[in-house]
C-alpha positions as CSV (number, residue, x, y, z in Angstrom):
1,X,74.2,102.0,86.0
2,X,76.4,99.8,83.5
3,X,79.7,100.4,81.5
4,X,77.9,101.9,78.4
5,X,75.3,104.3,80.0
6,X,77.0,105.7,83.3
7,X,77.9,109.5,82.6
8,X,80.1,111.8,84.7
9,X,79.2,115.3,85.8
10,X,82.4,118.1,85.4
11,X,82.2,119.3,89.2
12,X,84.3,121.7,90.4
13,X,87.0,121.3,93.2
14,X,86.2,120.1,97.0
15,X,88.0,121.1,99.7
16,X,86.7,117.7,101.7
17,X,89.5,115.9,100.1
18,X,89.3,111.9,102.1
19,X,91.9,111.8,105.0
20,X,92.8,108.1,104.4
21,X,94.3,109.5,101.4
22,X,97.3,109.9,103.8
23,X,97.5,106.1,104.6
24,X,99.2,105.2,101.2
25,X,102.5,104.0,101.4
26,X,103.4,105.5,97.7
27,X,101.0,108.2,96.5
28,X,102.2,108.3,93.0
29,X,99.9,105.1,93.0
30,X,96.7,107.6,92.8
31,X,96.7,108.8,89.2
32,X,94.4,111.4,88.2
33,X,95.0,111.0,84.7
34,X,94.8,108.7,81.6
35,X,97.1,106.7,80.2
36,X,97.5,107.1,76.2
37,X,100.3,105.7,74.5
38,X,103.1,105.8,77.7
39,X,102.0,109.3,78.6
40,X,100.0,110.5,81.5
41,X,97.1,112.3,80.3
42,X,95.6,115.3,82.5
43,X,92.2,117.1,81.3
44,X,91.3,120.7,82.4
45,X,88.9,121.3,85.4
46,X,85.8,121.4,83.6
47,X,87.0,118.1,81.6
48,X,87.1,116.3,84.9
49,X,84.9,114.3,87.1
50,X,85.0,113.7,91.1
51,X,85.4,109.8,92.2
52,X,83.9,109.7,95.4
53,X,84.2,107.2,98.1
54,X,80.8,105.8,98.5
55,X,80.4,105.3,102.2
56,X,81.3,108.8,103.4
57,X,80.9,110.9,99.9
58,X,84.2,112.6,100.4
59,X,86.4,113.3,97.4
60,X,89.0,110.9,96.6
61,X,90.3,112.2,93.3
62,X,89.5,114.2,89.9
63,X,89.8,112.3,86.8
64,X,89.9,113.2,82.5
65,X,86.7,113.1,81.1
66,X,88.0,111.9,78.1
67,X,85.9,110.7,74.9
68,X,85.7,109.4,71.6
69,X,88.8,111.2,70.4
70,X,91.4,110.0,73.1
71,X,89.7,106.9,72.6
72,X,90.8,106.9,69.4
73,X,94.3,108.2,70.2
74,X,94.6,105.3,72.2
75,X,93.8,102.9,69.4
76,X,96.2,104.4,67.2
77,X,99.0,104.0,69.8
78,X,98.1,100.1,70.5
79,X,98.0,99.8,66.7
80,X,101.4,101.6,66.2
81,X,102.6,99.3,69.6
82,X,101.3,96.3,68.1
83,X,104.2,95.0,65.9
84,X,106.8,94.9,67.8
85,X,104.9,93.7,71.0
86,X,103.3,91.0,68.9
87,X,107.2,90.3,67.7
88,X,108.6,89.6,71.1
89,X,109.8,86.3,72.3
90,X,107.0,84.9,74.9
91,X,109.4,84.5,77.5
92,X,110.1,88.6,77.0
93,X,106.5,89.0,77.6
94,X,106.3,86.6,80.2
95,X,109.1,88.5,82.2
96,X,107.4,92.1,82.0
97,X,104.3,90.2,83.1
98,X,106.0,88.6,85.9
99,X,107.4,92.1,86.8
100,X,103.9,93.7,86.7
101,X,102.9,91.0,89.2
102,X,105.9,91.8,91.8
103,X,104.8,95.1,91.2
104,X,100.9,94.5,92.3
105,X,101.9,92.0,95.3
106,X,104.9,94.4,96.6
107,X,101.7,97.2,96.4
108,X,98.9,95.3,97.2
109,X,98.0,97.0,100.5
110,X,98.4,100.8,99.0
111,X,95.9,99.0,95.8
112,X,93.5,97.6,98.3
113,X,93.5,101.1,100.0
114,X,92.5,102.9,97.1
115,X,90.0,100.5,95.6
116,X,88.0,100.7,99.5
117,X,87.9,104.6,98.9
118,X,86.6,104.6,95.4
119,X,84.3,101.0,95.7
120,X,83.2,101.0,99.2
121,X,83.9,96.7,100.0
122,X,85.3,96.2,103.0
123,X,89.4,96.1,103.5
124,X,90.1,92.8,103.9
125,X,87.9,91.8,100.9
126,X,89.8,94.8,98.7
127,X,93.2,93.1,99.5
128,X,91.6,89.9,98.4
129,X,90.8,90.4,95.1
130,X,94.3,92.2,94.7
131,X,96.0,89.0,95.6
132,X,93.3,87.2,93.0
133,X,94.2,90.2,90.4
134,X,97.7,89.4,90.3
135,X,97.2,85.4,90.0
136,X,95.9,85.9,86.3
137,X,99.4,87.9,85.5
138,X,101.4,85.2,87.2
139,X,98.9,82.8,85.0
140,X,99.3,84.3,82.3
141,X,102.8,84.5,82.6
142,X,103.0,81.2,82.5
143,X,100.8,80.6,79.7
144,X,102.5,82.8,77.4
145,X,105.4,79.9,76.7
146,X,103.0,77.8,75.8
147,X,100.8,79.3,73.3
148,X,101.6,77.3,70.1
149,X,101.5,73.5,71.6
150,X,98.8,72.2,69.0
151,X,100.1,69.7,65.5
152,X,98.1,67.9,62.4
153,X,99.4,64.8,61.2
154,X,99.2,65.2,57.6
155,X,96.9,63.3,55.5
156,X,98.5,64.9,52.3
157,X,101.6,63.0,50.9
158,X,104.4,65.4,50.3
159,X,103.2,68.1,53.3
160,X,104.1,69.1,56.3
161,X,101.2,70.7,58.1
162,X,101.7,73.3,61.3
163,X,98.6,75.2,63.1
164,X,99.9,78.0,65.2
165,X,98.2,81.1,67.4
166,X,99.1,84.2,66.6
167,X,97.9,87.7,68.5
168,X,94.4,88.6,67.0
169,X,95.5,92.2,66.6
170,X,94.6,95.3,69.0
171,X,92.5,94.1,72.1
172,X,89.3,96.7,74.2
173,X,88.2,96.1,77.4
174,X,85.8,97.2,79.0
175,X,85.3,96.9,82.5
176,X,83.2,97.1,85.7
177,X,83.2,98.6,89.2
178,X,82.6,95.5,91.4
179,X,86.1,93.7,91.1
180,X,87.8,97.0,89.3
181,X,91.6,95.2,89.4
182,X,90.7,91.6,89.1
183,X,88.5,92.1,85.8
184,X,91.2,94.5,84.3
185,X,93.9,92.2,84.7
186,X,92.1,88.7,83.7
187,X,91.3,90.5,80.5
188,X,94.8,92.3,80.1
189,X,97.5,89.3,81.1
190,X,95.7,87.4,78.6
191,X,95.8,89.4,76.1
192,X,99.6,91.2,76.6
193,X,100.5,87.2,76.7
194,X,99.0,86.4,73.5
195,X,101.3,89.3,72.3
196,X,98.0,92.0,72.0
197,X,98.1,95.6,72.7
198,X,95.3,97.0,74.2
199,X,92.4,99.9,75.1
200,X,90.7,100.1,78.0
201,X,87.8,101.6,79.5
202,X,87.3,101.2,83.5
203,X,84.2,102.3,85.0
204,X,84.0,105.9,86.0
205,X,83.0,104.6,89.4
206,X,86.3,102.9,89.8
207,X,88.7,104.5,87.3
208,X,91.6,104.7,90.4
209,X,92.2,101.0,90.5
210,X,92.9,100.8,86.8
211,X,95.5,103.9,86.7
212,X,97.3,102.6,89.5
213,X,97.5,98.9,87.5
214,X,98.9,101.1,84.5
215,X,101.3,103.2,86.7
216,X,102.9,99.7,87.9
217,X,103.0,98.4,84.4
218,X,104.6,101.4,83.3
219,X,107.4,100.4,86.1
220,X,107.2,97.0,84.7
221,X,108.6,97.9,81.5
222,X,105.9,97.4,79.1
223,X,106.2,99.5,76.5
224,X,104.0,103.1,75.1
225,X,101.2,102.3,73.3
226,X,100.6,98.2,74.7
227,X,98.6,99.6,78.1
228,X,96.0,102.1,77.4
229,X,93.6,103.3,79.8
230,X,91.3,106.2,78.4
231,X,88.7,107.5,81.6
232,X,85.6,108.8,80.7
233,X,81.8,108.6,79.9
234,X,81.4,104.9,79.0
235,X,79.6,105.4,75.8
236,X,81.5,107.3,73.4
237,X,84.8,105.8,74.5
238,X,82.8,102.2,73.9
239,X,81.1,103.2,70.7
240,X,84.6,104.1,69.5
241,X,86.1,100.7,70.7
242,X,83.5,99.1,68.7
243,X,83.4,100.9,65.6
244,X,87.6,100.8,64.7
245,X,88.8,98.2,62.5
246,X,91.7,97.6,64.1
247,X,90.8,96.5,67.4
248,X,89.7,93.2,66.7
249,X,88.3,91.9,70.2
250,X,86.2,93.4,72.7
251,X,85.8,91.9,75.9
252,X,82.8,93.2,78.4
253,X,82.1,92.6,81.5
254,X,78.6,94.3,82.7
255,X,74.8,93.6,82.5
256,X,72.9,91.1,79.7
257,X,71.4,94.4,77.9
258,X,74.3,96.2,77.5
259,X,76.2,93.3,76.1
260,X,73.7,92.8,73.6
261,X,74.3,96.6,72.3
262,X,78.1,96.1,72.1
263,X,77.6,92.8,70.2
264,X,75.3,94.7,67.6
265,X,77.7,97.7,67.8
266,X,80.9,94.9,66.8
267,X,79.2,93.3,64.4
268,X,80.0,95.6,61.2
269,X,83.5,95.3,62.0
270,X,83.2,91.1,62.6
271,X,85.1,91.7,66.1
272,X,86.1,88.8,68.5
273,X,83.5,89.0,71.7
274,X,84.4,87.6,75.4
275,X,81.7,88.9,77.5
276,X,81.0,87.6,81.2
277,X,77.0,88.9,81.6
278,X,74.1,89.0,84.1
279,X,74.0,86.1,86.7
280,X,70.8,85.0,88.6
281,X,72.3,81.9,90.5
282,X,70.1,79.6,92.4
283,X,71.6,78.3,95.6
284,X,69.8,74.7,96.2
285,X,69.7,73.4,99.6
286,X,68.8,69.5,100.0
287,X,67.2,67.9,103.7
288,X,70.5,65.7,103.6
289,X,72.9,68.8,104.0
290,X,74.3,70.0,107.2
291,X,72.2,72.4,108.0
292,X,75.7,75.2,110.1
293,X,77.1,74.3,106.7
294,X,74.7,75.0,104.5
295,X,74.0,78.6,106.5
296,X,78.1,78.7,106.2
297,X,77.7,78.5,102.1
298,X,74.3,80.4,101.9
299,X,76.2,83.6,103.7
300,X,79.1,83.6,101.3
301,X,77.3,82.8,98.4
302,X,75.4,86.0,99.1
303,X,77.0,88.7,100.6
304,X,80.5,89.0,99.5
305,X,80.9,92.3,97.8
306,X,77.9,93.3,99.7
307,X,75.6,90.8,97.5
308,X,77.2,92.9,94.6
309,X,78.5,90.0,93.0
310,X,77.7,88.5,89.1
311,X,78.2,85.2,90.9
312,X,75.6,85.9,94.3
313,X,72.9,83.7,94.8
314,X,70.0,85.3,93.9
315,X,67.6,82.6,94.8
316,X,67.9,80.2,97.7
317,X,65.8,77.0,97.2
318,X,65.6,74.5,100.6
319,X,63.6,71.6,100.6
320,X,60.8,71.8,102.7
321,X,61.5,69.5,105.4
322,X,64.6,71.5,107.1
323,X,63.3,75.3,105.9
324,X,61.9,76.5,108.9
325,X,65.2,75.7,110.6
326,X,67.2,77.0,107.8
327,X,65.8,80.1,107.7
328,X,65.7,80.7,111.9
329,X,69.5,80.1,111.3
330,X,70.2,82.2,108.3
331,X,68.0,85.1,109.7
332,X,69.9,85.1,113.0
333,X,73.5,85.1,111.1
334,X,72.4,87.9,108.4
335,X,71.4,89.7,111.9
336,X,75.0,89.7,113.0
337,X,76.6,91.6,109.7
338,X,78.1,94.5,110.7
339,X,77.3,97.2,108.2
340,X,79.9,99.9,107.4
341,X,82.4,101.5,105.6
342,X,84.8,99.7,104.2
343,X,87.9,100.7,106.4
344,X,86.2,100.4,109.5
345,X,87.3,97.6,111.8
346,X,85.7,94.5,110.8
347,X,83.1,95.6,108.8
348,X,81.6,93.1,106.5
349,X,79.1,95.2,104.6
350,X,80.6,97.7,102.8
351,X,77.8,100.6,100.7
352,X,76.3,99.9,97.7
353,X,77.9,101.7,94.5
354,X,74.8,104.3,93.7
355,X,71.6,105.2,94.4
356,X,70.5,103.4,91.4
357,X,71.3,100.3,93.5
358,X,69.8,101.4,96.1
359,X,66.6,101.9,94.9
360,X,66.7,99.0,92.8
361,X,66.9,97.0,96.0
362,X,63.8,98.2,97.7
363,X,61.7,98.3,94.7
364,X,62.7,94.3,94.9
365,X,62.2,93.9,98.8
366,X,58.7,96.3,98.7
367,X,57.6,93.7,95.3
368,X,58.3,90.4,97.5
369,X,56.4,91.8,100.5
370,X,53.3,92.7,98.3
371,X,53.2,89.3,97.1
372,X,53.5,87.9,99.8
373,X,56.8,87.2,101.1
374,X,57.8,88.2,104.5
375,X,60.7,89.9,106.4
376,X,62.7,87.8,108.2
377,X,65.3,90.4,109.5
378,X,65.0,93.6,111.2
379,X,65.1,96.8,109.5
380,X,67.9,98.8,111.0
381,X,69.3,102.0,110.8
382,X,72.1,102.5,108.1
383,X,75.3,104.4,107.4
384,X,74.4,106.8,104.7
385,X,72.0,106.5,102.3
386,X,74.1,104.5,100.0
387,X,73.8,101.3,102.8
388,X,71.6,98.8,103.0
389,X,70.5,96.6,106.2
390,X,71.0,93.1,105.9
391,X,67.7,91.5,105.1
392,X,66.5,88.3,104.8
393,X,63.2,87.5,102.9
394,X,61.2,84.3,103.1
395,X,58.1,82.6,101.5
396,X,59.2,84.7,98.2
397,X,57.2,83.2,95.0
398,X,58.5,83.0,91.7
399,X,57.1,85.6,90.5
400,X,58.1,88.0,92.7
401,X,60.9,90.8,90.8
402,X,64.1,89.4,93.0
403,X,63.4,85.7,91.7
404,X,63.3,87.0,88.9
405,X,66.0,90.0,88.1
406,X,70.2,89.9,89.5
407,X,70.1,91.4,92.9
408,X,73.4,93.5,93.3
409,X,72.3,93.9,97.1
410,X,72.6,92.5,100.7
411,X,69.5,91.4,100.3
412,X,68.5,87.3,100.6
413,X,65.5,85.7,98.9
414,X,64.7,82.1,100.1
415,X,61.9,79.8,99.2
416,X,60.9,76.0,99.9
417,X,61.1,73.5,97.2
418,X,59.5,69.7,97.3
419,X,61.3,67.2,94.4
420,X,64.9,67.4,93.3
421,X,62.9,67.3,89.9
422,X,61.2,70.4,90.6
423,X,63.8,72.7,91.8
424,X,65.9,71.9,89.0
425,X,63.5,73.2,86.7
426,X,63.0,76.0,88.8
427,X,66.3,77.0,88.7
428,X,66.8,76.9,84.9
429,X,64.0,79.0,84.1
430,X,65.7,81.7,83.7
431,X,68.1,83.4,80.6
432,X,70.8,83.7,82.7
433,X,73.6,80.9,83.1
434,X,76.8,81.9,84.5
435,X,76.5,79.9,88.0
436,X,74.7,77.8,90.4
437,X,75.3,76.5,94.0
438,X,74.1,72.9,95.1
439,X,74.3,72.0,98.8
440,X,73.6,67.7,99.3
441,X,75.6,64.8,100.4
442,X,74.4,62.7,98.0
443,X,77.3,62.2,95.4
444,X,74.8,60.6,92.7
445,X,72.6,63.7,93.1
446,X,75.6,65.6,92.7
447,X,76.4,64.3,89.4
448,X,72.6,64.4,88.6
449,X,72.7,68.2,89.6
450,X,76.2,69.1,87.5
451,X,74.5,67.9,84.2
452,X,71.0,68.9,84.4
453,X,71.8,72.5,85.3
454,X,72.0,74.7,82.5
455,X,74.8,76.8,83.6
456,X,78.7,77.2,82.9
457,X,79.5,77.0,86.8
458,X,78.6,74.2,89.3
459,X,79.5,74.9,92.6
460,X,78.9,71.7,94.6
461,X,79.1,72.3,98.4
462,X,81.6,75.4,98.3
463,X,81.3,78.7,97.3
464,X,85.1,79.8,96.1
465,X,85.2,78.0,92.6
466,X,87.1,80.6,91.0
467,X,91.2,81.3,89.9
468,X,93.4,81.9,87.5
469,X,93.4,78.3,86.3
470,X,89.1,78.5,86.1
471,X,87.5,78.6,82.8
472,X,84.9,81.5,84.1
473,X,82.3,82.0,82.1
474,X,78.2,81.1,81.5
475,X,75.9,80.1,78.9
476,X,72.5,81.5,77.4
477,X,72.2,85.2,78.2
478,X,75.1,85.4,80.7
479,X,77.5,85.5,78.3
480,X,79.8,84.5,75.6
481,X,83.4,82.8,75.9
482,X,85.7,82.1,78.6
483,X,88.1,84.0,81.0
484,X,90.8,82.6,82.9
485,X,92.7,78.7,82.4
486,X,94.4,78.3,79.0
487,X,91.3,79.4,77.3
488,X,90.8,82.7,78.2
489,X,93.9,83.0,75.6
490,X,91.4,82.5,72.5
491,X,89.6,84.9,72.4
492,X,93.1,86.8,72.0
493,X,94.3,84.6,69.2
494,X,94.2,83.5,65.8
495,X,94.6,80.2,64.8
496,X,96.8,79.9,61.3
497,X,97.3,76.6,59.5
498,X,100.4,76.2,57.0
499,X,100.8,73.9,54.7
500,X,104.1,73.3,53.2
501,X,105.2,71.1,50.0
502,X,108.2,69.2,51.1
503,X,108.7,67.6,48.0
């Protein structure tokens, strides 16, 4: 499923309501409604959809199923916001931003509660990424003093010439169920600093994370109408987003094909796009790396977020001289993930978001082994049927689907390579772009590696490349502009050149 074809089913109440609910510190964080124009917007019972904690299936809240209509409601209340947000000083929006990120860090363990019940990751990852979703509002914070720093030396006589960036107007986005805090607020604190008022959409698999964002910047202080979340089947709300004249960006995070549908759907209306796509990374190990830290980098690079992660390694290249040892030692640590749910005790595999996924997954693993690959790992027995054991797959050819297709799974496909040569063009034969992981000691490789890989990320012997200061973004199919660092503000702006007789 993706953010423009996922639907939701009106289902009538459950009494299995998820005991944890009782672990959070302030329940008022746990909204069951939108959030149109400063109001709290509830939705009759058979306008309502269950969001279910994937590991045990038990109910964790009710929320609107809301569509093109609020959608729209919301548009006209960030349009009607607009003006006078746009108007503020930067430091005013700076210090409602810098409120909203007290707010998320003073919360973070009653956020990182609910965003386990309603995505599954483990704990300790869900606190994580609250503490990276507030770092783009502190950013951004920051960055909103220091929009306008760009001057032109005239080459007229007589003028004076200023270039400024102004607020592009009215901002959607639309966002994912993987990281459902950290990919709302990279989007919003860039846009509320560039002095936008926005719409957004979170993914009906993860609406909870985004309501409780908008109840603490409510608390915050920013105004009605410049925070909108509307909950709901994706694609109405989207289409809606896409066709207004007033909302002049749109910024998606989600899968290659959808993206392409939202850029067609924009392009009437000339709208800004940001849009973070489909990754296939290639993790490349060389016979020079250490072989405990290259299992250290090949485990992270694959299974955070369960292996549901744009930026996991898909494919895992060694050179041939120091695979066989590679994969006895990547085997035996995949071996050792404990599978779970998410608050469990140290519990490092959390389920998988659907039974799409699911399925998906052992469509790839059953394609591998029919073509010849083999199963490293043990098959063992899961959870629920929404987990998936650990696996490891070696000997997998190109042509197998997991070489070729993002993998949003636990699931590791490794393969020998010969030449540096040849596993560089292995790697960029693909449409994707957004990241790739190179393990060597050679520095001059290194270099080699950074330039001839066509993608927007290098990672060169890490895995954790990313923060608020990060440019994040890819090339070819995996997307279009850049979130994060000073230019993640762009895409939010105008740029307006005056030119002013001084005679």
């Amino acid at each position: 499923m993706n953010a423009m074809t996922q639907t939701t089913a009106s289902i009538p109440a459950k009494a299995n309501i998820h005991t944890a609910l009782s672990r959070l510190r302030d329940p008022r964080l746990l909204r069951e409604m939108a959030y149109i124009d400063g109001r709290w917007t509830a939705a009759p019972d058979d306008a309502r959809f269950e969001v279910n904690d994937p590991a045990t299936g038990l109910n964790v809240a009710r929320v609107p199923r809301l569509g093109a209509a609020a959608a729209g409601q919301a548009v006209d209340a960030a349009a009607r916001a607009l003006p006078a947000w746009k108007a503020l000083l930067p430091q005013e929006r700076a210090a409602r931003l810098r409120a909203w990120h007290a707010l998320m860090l003073e919360n973070r363990e009653d956020l990182a509660l609910i965003m386990t019940l309603e995505q599954g990751k483990p704990l300790a990852e869900s606190t994580g990424e609250i503490d990276y979703a507030a770092s783009f509002v502190e950013w951004y914070a920051e960055e909103a003093k220091r929009l306008n720093v760009e001057s032109v030396t005239s080459h007229l006589p007589g003028a004076e010439m200023l270039v400024r960036r102004e607020a592009i107007g009215v901002a959607a986005l639309l966002t994912p169920w993987n990281f459902p805090s950290a990919m709302l607020t990279r989007k919003a604190a860039a846009a509320l600093a560039a002095g936008c008022t926005l719409v957004a959409h979170p993914s009906s698999y993860t609406p909870l994370s985004a309501l409780a964002l908008a109840e603490l910047a409510e608390r915050a202080g920013l105004p009605p109408g410049v925070f909108n979340i509307v909950t709901g089947d994706a694609e109405p709300i989207a289409n809606r987003f896409c066709d207004d004249e007033r909302v002049r960006v749109v910024s998606f995070t989600g899968s290659t094909e959808i993206g392409r549908k939202i850029a067609a759907r924009c392009a009437p209306t000339m709208k800004r796009l940001v849009m973070e796509l489909g990754g296939h990374a290639p993790l490349m190990i060389f016979d020079d790396a250490d072989l405990d830290k290259a299992v250290e980098i090949a485990m992270a690079a694959k299974f955070a977020t369960s292996g549901q992660d744009c930026l996991a390694a898909n494919r895992i290249y060694v050179q041939r001289s120091i695979y066989p040892a590679f994969c006895e030692a990547f085997g035996r640590r995949i071996a050792g993930l404990k599978a779970g749910p998410g608050l469990d005790r140290d519990v490092e595999i959390g389920p998988l978001m659907h039974a799409n996924a699911v399925a998906k997954a052992q469509a790839q693993i059953a394609d591998a082994l029919a073509l010849g690959a083999r199963r490293v790992t043990e098959e063992k027995r899961t959870e629920g049927p929404l987990f998936m054991t650990p696996t490891l797959l070696a000997d997998v050819p190109d042509g197998a689907l997991i070489m070729r297709e993002e993998t949003f799974a636990p699931v590791a496909a490794v393969t020998p390579f010969d030449t540096e040569d040849e596993v560089v063009a292995r790697a960029n034969a693909t449409e994707y772009g957004l990241v790739a992981y190179v393990v060597t000691e050679n520095g001059a490789r290194a270099l080699r590696l950074g330039r001839a890989l066509e993608y927007g990320m290098v990672a060169i012997n890490r895995v954790k490349i990313t923060g608020a200061p990060v440019p994040f973004g890819g090339v070819k199919q995996s997307g279009l502009g850049r979130e994060g660092s000073r230019h993640g503000l762009e895409a939010f702006t105008e740029l307006k050149y005056l030119c002013l007789d001084i005679h």
